[in-house]
Phi, psi and omega in degrees: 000123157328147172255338188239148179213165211215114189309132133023114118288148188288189203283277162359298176287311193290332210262342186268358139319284174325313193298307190282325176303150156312135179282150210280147164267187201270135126326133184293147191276103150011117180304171181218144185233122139086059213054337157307135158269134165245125142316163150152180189216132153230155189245159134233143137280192196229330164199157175273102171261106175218129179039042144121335173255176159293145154242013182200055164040026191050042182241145174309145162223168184239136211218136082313129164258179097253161198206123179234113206251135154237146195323307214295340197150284172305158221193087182252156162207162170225131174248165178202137157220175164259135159207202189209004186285339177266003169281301188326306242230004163229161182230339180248118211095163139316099163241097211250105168226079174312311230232113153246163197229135220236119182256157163201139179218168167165186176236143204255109088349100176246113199287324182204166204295097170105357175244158180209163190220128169255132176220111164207184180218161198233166179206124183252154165222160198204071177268150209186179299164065181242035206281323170285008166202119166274144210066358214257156208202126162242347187279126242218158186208091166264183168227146182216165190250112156274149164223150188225134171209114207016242196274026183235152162194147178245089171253144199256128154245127180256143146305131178224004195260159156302342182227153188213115174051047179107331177261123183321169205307106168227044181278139173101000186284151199230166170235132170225138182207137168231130148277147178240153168216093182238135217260127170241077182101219162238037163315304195101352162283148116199184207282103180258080143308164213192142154180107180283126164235136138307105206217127183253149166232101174237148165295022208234066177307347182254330141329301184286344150320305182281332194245337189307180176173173193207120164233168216233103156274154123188159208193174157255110171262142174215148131261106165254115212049045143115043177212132207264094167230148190199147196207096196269143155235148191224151161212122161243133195287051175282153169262148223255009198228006196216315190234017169269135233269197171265024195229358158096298187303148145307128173252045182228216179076187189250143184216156187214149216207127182251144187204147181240130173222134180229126165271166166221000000 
């Protein structure tokens, strides 16, 4: 309820008001490079969750986007965070991979009101210090299908590099996630669910068996004065014989995750 209210004015008077006001101004338009807007974002957490696990041992990340949007359609971004999981998952040798840094593109369809088709591919990379385990490649290369109809969307991911996030030709391994993101009004909440499966393809059935796994969110997000807080609980059914790190924890399993994101 309002605290403060305000007589009436005639019809006459509010249009010669109207009149007299400034006009609101535009927002300013984004920069732009070769047609592209450019965009982005940064986050902090309280910890880094991607498809249900830590990537930092439930220790705060630090976070960066950039976005390069084109009218037509087309799309380049580059992201960076900190993590710790593949230092985590050895107890022996020097193994130094702070940092990963995620390149991605595709193109946006939006084919009819309100629906949209995402087709790009993505590459996580994790340069870093592995001199003590030779062969060993956590940098993973899918390609993924999206489809969005307002607030729900279903993307489909394939592993397409030989090896995936570490584990050895494991090309063909897939990902599936449908999110919901609903909006409560004009409050500035909403509501997020989430629900992930993982399905690796090695020759190896029982390696595959140990890594598949299904994770689950859901939270609440507000924006407030151009910030982004949202606050997810995630579970993932991982197995401690497949996702438990050398320091003895699961980095699946259940986590609750605080996240402050400011767009530009």
């Amino acid at each position: 309820m309002d605290l403060f209210r305000v007589l009436p004015l005639s019809s006459a008077l509010a249009a010669h008001l109207l009149a007299q006001a400034p006009a609101t101004p535009a927002p300013p338009a984004p920069p732009s490079i070769l047609g592209f807007a450019l965009t982005g974002s940064t986050t902090i957490g309280s910890q880094y969750i991607f498809r249900g696990l830590t990537q930092t041992d439930g220790r705060p990340t630090v976070q960066a986007e950039l976005d390069l949007v084109h009218p037509t359609g087309f799309y380049v971004s580059a992201a960076l965070s900190n993590i710790s999981w593949i230092t985590d998952q050895f107890s022996s040798g020097p193994v130094s991979a702070p940092v990963e840094v995620d390149l991605f593109g595709g193109y946006k369809w939006g084919f009819a009101k309100d629906w949209t088709l995402d087709l790009g591919a993505y590459r996580y990379l994790y340069p870093g210090d592995y001199k003590s385990l030779p062969g060993y490649n956590p940098n993973t290369t899918e390609a993924y299908l999206g489809l969005s109809f307002r607030w729900a969307s279903l993307k489909y991911s394939r592993v397409v590099s030989g090896g995936n996030f570490g584990i050895a030709q494991a090309e063909g391994s897939t990902y599936l996630d449908l999110s919901l993101t609903v909006p409560l009004g004009a409050s500035g909440y909403s509501v997020l669910a989430h629900g992930g499966k993982t399905t690796y393809k090695t020759s190896d059935a029982a390696l595959n068996d140990l890594l598949d796994y299904t994770d689950y969110k859901l939270g609440i997000s507000k924006e407030v004065k151009g910030l982004v807080l949202t606050l997810a609980g995630t579970n993932a059914d991982t197995k401690d014989g497949g996702y438990r790190n050398a320091l003895g924890r699961n980095i699946g399993k259940d986590r609750v995750t605080f996240t402050i994101a400011k767009a530009f």
